[in-house]
C-alpha positions in Angstrom: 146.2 156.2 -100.4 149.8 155.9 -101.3 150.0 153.0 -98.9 146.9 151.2 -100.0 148.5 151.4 -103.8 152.1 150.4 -102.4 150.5 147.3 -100.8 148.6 146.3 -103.8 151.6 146.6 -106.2 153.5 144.7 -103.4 150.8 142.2 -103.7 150.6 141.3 -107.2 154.3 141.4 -107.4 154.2 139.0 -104.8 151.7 136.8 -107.1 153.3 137.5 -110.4 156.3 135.6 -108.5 154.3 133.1 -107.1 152.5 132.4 -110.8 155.7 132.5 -112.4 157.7 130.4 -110.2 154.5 127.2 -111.0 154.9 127.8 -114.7 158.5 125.8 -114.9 157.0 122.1 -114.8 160.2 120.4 -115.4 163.8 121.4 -113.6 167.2 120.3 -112.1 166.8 119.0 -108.8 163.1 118.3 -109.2 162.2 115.0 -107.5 158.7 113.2 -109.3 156.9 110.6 -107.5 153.9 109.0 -109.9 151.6 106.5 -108.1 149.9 104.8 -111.3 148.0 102.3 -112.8 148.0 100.7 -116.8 147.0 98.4 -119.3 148.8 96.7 -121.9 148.2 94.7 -125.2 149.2 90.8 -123.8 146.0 91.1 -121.1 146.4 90.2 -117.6 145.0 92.2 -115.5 145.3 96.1 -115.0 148.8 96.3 -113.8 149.8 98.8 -110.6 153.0 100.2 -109.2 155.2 103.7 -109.0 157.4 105.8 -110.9 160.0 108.0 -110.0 162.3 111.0 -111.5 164.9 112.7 -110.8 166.0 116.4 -112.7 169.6 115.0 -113.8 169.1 118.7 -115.8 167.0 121.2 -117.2 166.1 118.7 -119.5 167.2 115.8 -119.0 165.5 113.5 -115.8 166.5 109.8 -114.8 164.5 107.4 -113.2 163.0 104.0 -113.0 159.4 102.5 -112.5 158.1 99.4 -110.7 154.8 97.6 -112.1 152.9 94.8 -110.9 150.7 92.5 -112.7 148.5 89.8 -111.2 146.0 87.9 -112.7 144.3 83.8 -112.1 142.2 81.8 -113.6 140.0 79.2 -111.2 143.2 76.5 -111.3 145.9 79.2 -112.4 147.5 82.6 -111.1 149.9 84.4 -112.6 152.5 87.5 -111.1 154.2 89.2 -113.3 157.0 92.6 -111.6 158.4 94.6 -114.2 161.0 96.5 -112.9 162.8 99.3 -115.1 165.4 102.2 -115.1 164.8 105.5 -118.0 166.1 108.6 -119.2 164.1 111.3 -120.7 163.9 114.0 -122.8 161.8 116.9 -121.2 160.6 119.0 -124.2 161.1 122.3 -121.4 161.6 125.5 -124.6 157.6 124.2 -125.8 155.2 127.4 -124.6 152.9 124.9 -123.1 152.3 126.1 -119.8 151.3 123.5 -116.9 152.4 120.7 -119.9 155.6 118.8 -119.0 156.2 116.6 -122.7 158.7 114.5 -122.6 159.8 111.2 -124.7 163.1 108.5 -123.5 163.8 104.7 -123.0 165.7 102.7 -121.3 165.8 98.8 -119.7 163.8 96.8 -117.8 163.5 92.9 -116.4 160.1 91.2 -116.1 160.2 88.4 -113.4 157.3 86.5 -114.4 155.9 83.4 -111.7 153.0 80.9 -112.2 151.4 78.3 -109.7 149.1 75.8 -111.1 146.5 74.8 -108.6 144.8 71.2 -108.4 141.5 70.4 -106.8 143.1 69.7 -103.5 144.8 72.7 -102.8 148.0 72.0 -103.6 149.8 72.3 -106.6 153.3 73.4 -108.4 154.6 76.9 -110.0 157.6 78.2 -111.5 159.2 81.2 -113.0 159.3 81.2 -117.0 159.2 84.0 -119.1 161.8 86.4 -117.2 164.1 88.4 -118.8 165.3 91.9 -120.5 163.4 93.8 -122.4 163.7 97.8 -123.9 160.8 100.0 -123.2 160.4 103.1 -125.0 158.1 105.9 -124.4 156.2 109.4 -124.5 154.6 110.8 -122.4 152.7 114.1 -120.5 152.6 115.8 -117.4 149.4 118.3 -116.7 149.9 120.4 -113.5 147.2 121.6 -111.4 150.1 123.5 -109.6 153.5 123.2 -108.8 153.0 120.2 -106.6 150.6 117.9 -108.7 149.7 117.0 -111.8 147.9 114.3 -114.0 150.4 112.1 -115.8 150.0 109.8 -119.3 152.9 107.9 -120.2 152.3 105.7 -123.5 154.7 102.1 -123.8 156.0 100.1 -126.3 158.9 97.2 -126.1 159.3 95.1 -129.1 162.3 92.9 -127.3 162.0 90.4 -124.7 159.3 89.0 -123.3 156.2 90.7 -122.1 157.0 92.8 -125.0 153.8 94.9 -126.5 152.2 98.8 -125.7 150.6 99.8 -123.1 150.0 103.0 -121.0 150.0 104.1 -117.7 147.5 106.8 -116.0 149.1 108.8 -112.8 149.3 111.0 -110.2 152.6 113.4 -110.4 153.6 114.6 -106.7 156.6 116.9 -106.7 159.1 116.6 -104.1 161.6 119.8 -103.6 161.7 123.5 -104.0 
Protein backbone atom coordinates (compact mmCIF):
# COMPACT_ATOMS: atom_id res chain seq x y z
CA UNK A 1 0.00 0.00 0.00
CA UNK A 2 2.83 2.25 0.91
CA UNK A 3 4.25 1.68 -2.48
CA UNK A 4 1.06 2.22 -4.52
CA UNK A 5 0.84 5.75 -2.52
CA UNK A 6 4.66 6.46 -2.98
CA UNK A 7 4.13 5.95 -6.82
CA UNK A 8 1.17 8.14 -7.05
CA UNK A 9 2.80 11.06 -5.13
CA UNK A 10 5.81 10.33 -7.36
CA UNK A 11 3.40 10.65 -10.24
CA UNK A 12 1.68 13.81 -9.73
CA UNK A 13 4.92 15.35 -8.66
CA UNK A 14 6.15 14.30 -11.80
CA UNK A 15 3.00 16.12 -13.55
CA UNK A 16 2.90 19.09 -11.29
CA UNK A 17 6.59 19.55 -12.91
CA UNK A 18 5.57 18.77 -16.19
CA UNK A 19 2.27 21.42 -15.86
CA UNK A 20 4.46 23.90 -14.41
CA UNK A 21 7.26 23.81 -16.62
CA UNK A 22 4.27 24.70 -19.93
CA UNK A 23 2.96 27.51 -17.97
CA UNK A 24 6.16 30.02 -18.79
CA UNK A 25 5.08 30.94 -22.54
CA UNK A 26 7.71 33.45 -22.99
CA UNK A 27 11.73 32.94 -21.90
CA UNK A 28 15.49 33.44 -22.63
CA UNK A 29 16.66 31.22 -25.06
CA UNK A 30 13.29 30.43 -26.43
CA UNK A 31 13.37 30.14 -30.27
CA UNK A 32 9.59 31.11 -32.10
CA UNK A 33 8.89 30.10 -35.51
CA UNK A 34 5.24 31.58 -36.85
CA UNK A 35 4.20 30.38 -40.25
CA UNK A 36 1.33 33.10 -41.03
CA UNK A 37 -0.90 34.69 -43.14
CA UNK A 38 -2.64 38.57 -43.07
CA UNK A 39 -4.56 41.25 -44.46
CA UNK A 40 -3.98 44.84 -44.57
CA UNK A 41 -5.89 48.19 -45.23
CA UNK A 42 -4.19 49.15 -49.09
CA UNK A 43 -5.77 45.59 -50.55
CA UNK A 44 -3.87 43.34 -52.54
CA UNK A 45 -4.21 40.22 -51.86
CA UNK A 46 -3.97 38.19 -48.51
CA UNK A 47 -0.35 38.48 -47.90
CA UNK A 48 1.83 35.16 -46.66
CA UNK A 49 5.30 34.61 -45.20
CA UNK A 50 7.15 33.76 -41.55
CA UNK A 51 8.15 35.20 -38.41
CA UNK A 52 10.74 34.44 -36.15
CA UNK A 53 11.85 35.23 -32.30
CA UNK A 54 14.48 34.91 -30.47
CA UNK A 55 14.34 35.20 -26.22
CA UNK A 56 17.14 38.07 -26.11
CA UNK A 57 15.58 37.93 -22.11
CA UNK A 58 12.95 37.14 -19.94
CA UNK A 59 11.18 39.77 -21.52
CA UNK A 60 12.56 41.07 -24.04
CA UNK A 61 12.67 38.87 -27.73
CA UNK A 62 14.23 40.04 -31.15
CA UNK A 63 13.30 39.02 -34.39
CA UNK A 64 12.24 39.78 -37.90
CA UNK A 65 9.36 38.73 -40.27
CA UNK A 66 9.25 38.14 -44.09
CA UNK A 67 5.70 38.82 -45.98
CA UNK A 68 4.70 38.39 -49.33
CA UNK A 69 2.06 39.95 -51.32
CA UNK A 70 0.94 39.16 -54.79
CA UNK A 71 -1.85 40.29 -56.55
CA UNK A 72 -2.86 40.90 -60.85
CA UNK A 73 -5.29 42.19 -62.60
CA UNK A 74 -6.02 40.64 -66.40
CA UNK A 75 -3.05 43.07 -67.96
CA UNK A 76 -1.32 43.84 -64.51
CA UNK A 77 0.50 41.89 -61.52
CA UNK A 78 1.88 43.23 -58.71
CA UNK A 79 4.70 41.63 -55.92
CA UNK A 80 5.15 43.26 -53.13
CA UNK A 81 8.22 41.45 -50.08
CA UNK A 82 8.14 43.24 -46.91
CA UNK A 83 10.95 42.34 -45.08
CA UNK A 84 11.38 43.52 -41.36
CA UNK A 85 13.58 43.25 -38.15
CA UNK A 86 11.51 43.93 -34.23
CA UNK A 87 11.89 44.00 -30.65
CA UNK A 88 9.34 43.32 -28.21
CA UNK A 89 8.08 43.67 -25.07
CA UNK A 90 6.73 40.32 -23.56
CA UNK A 91 4.20 41.35 -20.89
CA UNK A 92 5.72 37.74 -18.82
CA UNK A 93 4.54 39.15 -14.68
CA UNK A 94 0.54 39.18 -16.33
CA UNK A 95 -1.24 35.87 -14.54
CA UNK A 96 -2.44 34.87 -17.90
CA UNK A 97 -1.62 31.44 -18.25
CA UNK A 98 -1.03 29.87 -21.89
CA UNK A 99 -1.27 33.89 -22.94
CA UNK A 100 2.16 35.28 -24.22
CA UNK A 101 1.07 39.50 -24.66
CA UNK A 102 3.47 41.35 -25.97
CA UNK A 103 3.75 44.89 -27.86
CA UNK A 104 7.37 46.37 -29.86
CA UNK A 105 8.39 47.88 -33.30
CA UNK A 106 11.00 48.22 -35.27
CA UNK A 107 12.06 48.60 -39.29
CA UNK A 108 11.24 47.22 -42.26
CA UNK A 109 11.75 47.69 -46.40
CA UNK A 110 8.98 46.93 -48.85
CA UNK A 111 10.46 45.99 -52.35
CA UNK A 112 7.54 46.51 -54.38
CA UNK A 113 7.67 45.24 -58.55
CA UNK A 114 4.99 45.65 -61.26
CA UNK A 115 4.84 44.11 -64.90
CA UNK A 116 2.38 45.50 -67.22
CA UNK A 117 1.17 42.94 -69.69
CA UNK A 118 -0.03 43.69 -73.42
CA UNK A 119 -2.21 41.57 -75.54
CA UNK A 120 0.77 39.73 -76.96
CA UNK A 121 2.45 38.51 -74.19
CA UNK A 122 4.97 40.67 -73.74
CA UNK A 123 5.21 43.68 -71.84
CA UNK A 124 7.40 45.95 -69.30
CA UNK A 125 7.64 46.19 -65.29
CA UNK A 126 9.62 47.99 -62.80
CA UNK A 127 10.10 48.54 -59.23
CA UNK A 128 8.46 51.79 -57.66
CA UNK A 129 7.23 52.24 -54.35
CA UNK A 130 10.25 50.60 -52.30
CA UNK A 131 11.51 51.91 -49.35
CA UNK A 132 11.61 52.18 -45.33
CA UNK A 133 8.91 52.13 -43.38
CA UNK A 134 8.27 51.69 -39.19
CA UNK A 135 5.93 49.06 -38.19
CA UNK A 136 4.57 48.95 -34.78
CA UNK A 137 2.65 46.33 -33.15
CA UNK A 138 0.65 44.14 -30.42
CA UNK A 139 0.11 41.16 -30.32
CA UNK A 140 -0.87 37.54 -28.56
CA UNK A 141 0.30 34.17 -28.24
CA UNK A 142 -2.28 31.29 -27.09
CA UNK A 143 -0.55 27.99 -26.26
CA UNK A 144 -2.14 24.71 -26.64
CA UNK A 145 1.18 23.42 -24.87
CA UNK A 146 4.57 24.28 -24.62
CA UNK A 147 5.32 23.66 -28.20
CA UNK A 148 2.33 25.44 -30.07
CA UNK A 149 0.18 28.03 -30.00
CA UNK A 150 -2.26 30.26 -32.03
CA UNK A 151 -0.67 33.66 -32.72
CA UNK A 152 -2.45 37.39 -33.54
CA UNK A 153 -0.25 40.06 -34.23
CA UNK A 154 -2.08 43.45 -35.04
CA UNK A 155 0.13 46.23 -37.57
CA UNK A 156 0.20 49.65 -38.16
CA UNK A 157 3.09 51.87 -40.05
CA UNK A 158 2.17 55.42 -40.67
CA UNK A 159 5.77 56.10 -42.58
CA UNK A 160 6.81 54.99 -45.85
CA UNK A 161 5.12 53.42 -48.33
CA UNK A 162 2.85 50.53 -48.04
CA UNK A 163 2.15 52.30 -44.86
CA UNK A 164 -1.50 51.32 -43.22
CA UNK A 165 -2.81 48.35 -40.46
CA UNK A 166 -3.16 45.16 -40.91
CA UNK A 167 -2.89 41.81 -38.97
CA UNK A 168 -1.46 38.68 -39.25
CA UNK A 169 -3.05 35.07 -38.02
CA UNK A 170 -0.25 32.22 -37.11
CA UNK A 171 0.89 29.18 -36.05
CA UNK A 172 3.69 29.57 -33.03
CA UNK A 173 6.10 26.45 -33.05
CA UNK A 174 8.69 26.58 -30.27
CA UNK A 175 12.07 25.59 -30.91
CA UNK A 176 14.37 24.65 -27.63
CA UNK A 177 14.08 23.38 -24.12
Amino acid sequence: MKRKIMVTVLALAVLAGTAAAGTKEFWKGGIYVTPQIGVNSWGGSIPFGVNAEYGLTENIGIGGSVMLNMWSEEYWSSTLINFNADVAYHFTKLNAEKFDLYAGGGLGYSAYSWKWKDSSGGGIGGTGSSGIYIPIFVGGRYYFNPKMAVSLRLVGSLTGHWSGFGGVLGVTFVLGK
